[in-house]
C-alpha positions as CSV (number, residue, x, y, z in Angstrom):
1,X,108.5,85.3,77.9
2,X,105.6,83.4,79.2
3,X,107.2,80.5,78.7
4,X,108.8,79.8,81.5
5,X,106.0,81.0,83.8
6,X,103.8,77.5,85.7
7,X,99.8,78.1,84.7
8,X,97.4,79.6,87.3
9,X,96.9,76.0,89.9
10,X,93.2,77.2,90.2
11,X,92.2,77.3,86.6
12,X,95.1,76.4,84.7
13,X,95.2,80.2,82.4
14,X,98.6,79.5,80.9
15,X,98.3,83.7,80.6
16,X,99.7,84.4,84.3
17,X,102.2,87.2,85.4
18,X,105.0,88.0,88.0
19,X,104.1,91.0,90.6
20,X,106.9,91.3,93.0
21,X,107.8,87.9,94.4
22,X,104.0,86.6,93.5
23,X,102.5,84.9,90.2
24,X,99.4,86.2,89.4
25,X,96.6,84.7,87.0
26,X,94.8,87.7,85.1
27,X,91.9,85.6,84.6
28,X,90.9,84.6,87.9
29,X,93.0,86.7,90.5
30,X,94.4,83.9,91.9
31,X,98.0,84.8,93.8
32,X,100.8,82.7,95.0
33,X,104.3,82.8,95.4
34,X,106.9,81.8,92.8
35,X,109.1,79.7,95.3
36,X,106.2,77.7,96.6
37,X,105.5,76.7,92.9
38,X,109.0,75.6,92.5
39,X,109.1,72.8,95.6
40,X,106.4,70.9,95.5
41,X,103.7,73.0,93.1
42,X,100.4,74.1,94.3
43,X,100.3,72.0,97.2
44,X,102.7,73.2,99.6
45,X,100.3,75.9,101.5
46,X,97.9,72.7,101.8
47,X,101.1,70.6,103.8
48,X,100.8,72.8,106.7
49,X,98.9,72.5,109.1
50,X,97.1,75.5,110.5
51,X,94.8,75.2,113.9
52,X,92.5,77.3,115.9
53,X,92.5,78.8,119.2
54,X,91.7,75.5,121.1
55,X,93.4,72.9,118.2
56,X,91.1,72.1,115.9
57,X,92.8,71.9,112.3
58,X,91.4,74.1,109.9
59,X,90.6,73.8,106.3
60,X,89.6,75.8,103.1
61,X,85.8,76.5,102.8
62,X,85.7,76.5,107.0
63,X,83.1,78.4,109.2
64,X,84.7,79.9,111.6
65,X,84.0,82.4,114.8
66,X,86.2,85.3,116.2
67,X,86.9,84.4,120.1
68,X,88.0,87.8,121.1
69,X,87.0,91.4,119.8
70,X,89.2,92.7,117.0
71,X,90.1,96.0,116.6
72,X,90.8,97.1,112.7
73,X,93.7,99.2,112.1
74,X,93.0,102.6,110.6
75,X,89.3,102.3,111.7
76,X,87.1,102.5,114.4
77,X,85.1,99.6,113.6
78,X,85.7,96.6,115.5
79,X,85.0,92.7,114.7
80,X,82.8,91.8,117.9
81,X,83.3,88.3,119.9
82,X,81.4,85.2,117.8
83,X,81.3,86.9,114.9
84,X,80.8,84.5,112.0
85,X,83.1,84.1,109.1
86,X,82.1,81.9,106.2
87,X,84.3,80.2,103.8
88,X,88.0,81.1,104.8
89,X,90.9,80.3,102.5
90,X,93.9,79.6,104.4
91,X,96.9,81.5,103.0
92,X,100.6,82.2,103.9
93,X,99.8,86.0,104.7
94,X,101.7,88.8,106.4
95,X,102.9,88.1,109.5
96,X,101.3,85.3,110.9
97,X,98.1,85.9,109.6
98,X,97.1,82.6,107.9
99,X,93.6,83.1,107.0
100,X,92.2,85.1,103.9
101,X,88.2,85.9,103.8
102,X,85.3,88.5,104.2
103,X,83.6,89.6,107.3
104,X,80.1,90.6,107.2
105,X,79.9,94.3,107.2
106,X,83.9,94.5,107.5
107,X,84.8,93.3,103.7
108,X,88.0,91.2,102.9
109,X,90.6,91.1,105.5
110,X,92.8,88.3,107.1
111,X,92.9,87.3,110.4
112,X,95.1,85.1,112.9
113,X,94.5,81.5,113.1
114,X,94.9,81.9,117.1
115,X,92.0,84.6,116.6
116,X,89.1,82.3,115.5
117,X,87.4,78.9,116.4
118,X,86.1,76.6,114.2
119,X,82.5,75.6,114.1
């Protein structure tokens, strides 16, 4: 049954799974979607490009900070203005959120490209 299933592009398990529409690798955690694997493979997040609030293209790995404050949803905690944000992985998330990481003191989220600068 695994058969027909691509191997994780991060660390090439051959052992990955379907979730809803997403493949997932048990053996890293790595997700992506089944129909970006069929076009082009792994590389068809990496063909678009994704820019900051004043145009500067961003890239995996990035520091970035937040240009306005962020309230989260179901909290009361709020992501203050120049907060930083280490290594982002850019991502083809809900919405238009395109960027996965972790804020400091926040934990995992994603945030809006038009959200953040880079540094």
């Amino acid at each position: 049954m695994n058969d027909s299933l691509p191997p994780c592009p991060e660390c090439s398990s051959e052992y990955t799974y379907e979730m809803g529409a997403l493949l997932v690798c048990p053996e890293c955690a790595h997700e992506w979607s089944a129909s970006a694997d069929t076009d082009t493979g792994a590389d068809t997040g990496a063909d678009a490009v994704v820019k900051d609030a004043v145009g500067n293209v961003l890239a995996d790995g990035d520091t970035v900070t937040v240009v306005k404050d962020l309230k989260i949803k179901g909290s009361s905690t709020v992501i203050k203005v120049g907060t930083k944000v280490r290594g982002i992985r850019l991502v083809n998330g809900v919405g238009d959120h395109d960027i996965d990481c972790k804020v400091d003191g926040v934990g995992p989220m994603q945030l809006k490209s038009s959200v953040v600068k880079k540094i």
